[in-house]
C-alpha positions as semicolon CSV with decimal commas, in nm:
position;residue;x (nm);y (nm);z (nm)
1;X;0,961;-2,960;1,772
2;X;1,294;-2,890;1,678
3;X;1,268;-3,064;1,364
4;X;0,990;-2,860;1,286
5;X;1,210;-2,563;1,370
6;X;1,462;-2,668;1,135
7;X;1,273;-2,752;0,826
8;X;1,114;-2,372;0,904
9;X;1,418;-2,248;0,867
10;X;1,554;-2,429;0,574
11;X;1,259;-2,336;0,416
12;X;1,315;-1,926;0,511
13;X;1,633;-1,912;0,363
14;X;1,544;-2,125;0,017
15;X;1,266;-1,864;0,013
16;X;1,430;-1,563;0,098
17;X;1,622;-1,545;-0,197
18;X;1,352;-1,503;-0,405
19;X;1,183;-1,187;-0,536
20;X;0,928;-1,021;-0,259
21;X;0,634;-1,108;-0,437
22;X;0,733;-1,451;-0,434
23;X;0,824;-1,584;-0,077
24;X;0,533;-1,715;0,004
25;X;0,690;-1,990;0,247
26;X;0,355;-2,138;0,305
27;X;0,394;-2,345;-0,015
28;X;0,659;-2,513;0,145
29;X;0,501;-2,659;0,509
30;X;0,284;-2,905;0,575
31;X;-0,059;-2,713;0,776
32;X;0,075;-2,849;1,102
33;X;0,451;-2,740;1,093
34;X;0,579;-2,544;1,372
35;X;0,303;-2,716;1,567
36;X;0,405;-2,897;1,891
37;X;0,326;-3,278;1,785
38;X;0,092;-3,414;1,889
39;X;0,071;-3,806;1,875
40;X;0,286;-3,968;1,637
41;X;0,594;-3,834;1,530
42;X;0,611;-3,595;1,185
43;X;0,784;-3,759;0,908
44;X;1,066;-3,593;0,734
45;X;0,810;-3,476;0,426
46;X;0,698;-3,198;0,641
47;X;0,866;-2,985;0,309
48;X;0,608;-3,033;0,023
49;X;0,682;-3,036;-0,335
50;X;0,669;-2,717;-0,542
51;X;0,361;-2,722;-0,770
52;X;0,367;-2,805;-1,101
53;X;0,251;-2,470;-1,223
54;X;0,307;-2,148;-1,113
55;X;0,083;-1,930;-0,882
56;X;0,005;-1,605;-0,884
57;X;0,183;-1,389;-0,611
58;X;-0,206;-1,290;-0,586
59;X;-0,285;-1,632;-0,454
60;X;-0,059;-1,503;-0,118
61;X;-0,265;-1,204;-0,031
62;X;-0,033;-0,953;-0,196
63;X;-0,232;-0,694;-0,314
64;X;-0,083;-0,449;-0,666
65;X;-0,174;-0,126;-0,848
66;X;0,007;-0,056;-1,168
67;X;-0,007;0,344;-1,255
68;X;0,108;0,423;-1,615
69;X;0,306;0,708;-1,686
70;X;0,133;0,979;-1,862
71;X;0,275;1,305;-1,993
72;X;0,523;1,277;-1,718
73;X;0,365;1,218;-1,425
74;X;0,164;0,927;-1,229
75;X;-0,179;1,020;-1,228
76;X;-0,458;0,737;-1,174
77;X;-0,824;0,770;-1,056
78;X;-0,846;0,686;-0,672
79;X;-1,117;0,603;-0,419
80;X;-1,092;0,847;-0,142
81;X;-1,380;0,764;0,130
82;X;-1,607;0,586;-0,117
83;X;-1,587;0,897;-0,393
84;X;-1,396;0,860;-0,701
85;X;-1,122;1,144;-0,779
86;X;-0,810;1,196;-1,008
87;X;-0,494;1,171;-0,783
88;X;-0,167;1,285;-0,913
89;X;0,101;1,109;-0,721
90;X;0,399;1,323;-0,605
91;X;0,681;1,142;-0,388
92;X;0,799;1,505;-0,292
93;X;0,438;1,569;-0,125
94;X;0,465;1,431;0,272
95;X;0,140;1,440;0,331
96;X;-0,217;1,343;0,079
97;X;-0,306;1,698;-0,047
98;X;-0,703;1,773;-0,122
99;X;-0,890;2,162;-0,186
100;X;-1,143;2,276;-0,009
101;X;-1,396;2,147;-0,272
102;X;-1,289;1,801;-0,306
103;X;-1,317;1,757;0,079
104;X;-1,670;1,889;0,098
105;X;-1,729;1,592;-0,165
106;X;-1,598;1,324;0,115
107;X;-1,791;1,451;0,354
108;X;-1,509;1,595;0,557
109;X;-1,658;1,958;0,703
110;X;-1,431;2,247;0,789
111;X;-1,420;2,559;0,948
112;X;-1,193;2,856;0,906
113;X;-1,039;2,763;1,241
114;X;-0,927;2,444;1,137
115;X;-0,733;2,601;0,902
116;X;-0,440;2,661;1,147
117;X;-0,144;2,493;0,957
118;X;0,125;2,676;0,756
119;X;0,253;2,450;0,478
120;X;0,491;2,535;0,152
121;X;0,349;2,489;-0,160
122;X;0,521;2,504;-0,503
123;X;0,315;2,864;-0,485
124;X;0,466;2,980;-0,131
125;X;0,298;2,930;0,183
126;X;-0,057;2,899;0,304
127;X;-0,277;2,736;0,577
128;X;-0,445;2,443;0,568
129;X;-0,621;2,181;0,785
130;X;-0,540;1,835;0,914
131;X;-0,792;1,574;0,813
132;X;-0,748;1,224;0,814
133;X;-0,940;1,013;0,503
134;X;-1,103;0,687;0,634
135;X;-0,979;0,485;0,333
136;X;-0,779;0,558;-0,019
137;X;-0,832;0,267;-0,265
138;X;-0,651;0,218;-0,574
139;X;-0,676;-0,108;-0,801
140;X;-0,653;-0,387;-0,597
141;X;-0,488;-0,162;-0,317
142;X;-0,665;-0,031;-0,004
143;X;-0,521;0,200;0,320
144;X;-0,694;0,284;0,595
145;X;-0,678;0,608;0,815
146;X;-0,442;0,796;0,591
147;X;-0,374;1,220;0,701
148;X;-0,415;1,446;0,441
149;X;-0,425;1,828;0,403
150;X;-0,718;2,007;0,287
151;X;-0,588;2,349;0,115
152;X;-0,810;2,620;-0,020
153;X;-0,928;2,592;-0,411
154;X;-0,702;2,903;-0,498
155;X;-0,364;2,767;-0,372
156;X;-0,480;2,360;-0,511
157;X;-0,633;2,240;-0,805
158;X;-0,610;1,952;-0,771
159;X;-0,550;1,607;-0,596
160;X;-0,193;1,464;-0,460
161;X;-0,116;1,147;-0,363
162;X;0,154;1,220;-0,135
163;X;0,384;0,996;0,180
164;X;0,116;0,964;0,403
165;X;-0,067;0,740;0,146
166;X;0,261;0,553;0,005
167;X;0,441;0,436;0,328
168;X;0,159;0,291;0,450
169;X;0,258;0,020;0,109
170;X;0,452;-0,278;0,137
171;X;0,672;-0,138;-0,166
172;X;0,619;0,121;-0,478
173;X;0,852;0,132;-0,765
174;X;0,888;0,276;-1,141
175;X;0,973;-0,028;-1,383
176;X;0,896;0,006;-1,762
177;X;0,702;0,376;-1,737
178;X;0,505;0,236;-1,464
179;X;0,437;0,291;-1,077
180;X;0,393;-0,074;-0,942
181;X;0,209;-0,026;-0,580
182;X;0,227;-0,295;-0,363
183;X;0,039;-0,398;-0,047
């Protein structure tokens, strides 16, 4: 077992100095290491050798987006609930922010009453409603359960992606006049 341990280890820290997207320490233990053993004892190639051809960071489950930069800004056609619409991502924005229209076209349904938050817009202050989206999918990307703010038409025209969506990420970055999502 403590062998096992060891060669875990070893294999953590040759990993760990690689980029994110590439520590995938599974490519270096046999299926049964860390396992208690059972019969006869492991041999010392418990470490297996690197392929002869790179993989994919795909290969490990890591799921991307790339968003080009356009005019300026990060805009990118998202999935919200199962409907296609054009989200313009803002880092400044804490929370998703829909209008009143768009959310009728998820299926979310709101009264006045549920209009009880204040929030500050670019455009000063106004209410709006807490709503949570079921799913937000971009590219290869997909989040679950992610709060958003429905505003009225006249103070939003349009889509942002804001925190709520990108901390639920792995990592998101700007290299080369793109936003690289990562999940």
């Amino acid at each position: 077992m403590f062998k096992n341990l060891f060669i875990i280890c070893c294999a953590v820290l040759a990993v760990s100095g690689l980029p994110y997207y590439a520590q995938d320490i599974s490519a270096f233990l046999s299926p049964n290491a860390g396992l208690e053993e059972a019969t006869a004892p492991q041999v010392a190639a418990s470490v297996q050798p690197a392929p002869a051809r790179p993989v994919a960071h795909y290969a490990t489950g890591v799921r991307a987006a790339s968003i080009p930069l356009n005019n300026g800004q990060f805009s990118a056609d998202f999935q919200l609930n199962g409907r296609s619409v054009r989200g313009l991502v803002d880092t400044g924005a804490t929370y998703v922010a829909i209008n009143r229209t768009t959310a009728r076209t998820l299926g979310i349904a709101l009264s006045a009453t549920d209009f009880k938050h204040q929030v500050r817009t670019a455009n000063g202050l106004t209410n709006a409603a807490l709503v949570t989206i079921d799913r937000i999918h971009v590219g290869s990307i997909s989040v679950n359960g992610v709060e958003a703010f429905v505003l009225g038409d006249e103070a939003l025209s349009s889509t942002l992606i804001g925190m709520s969506f990108l901390s639920k990420l792995k990592s998101y970055r700007v290299a080369n006049n793109r936003l690289e999502l990562v999940n």
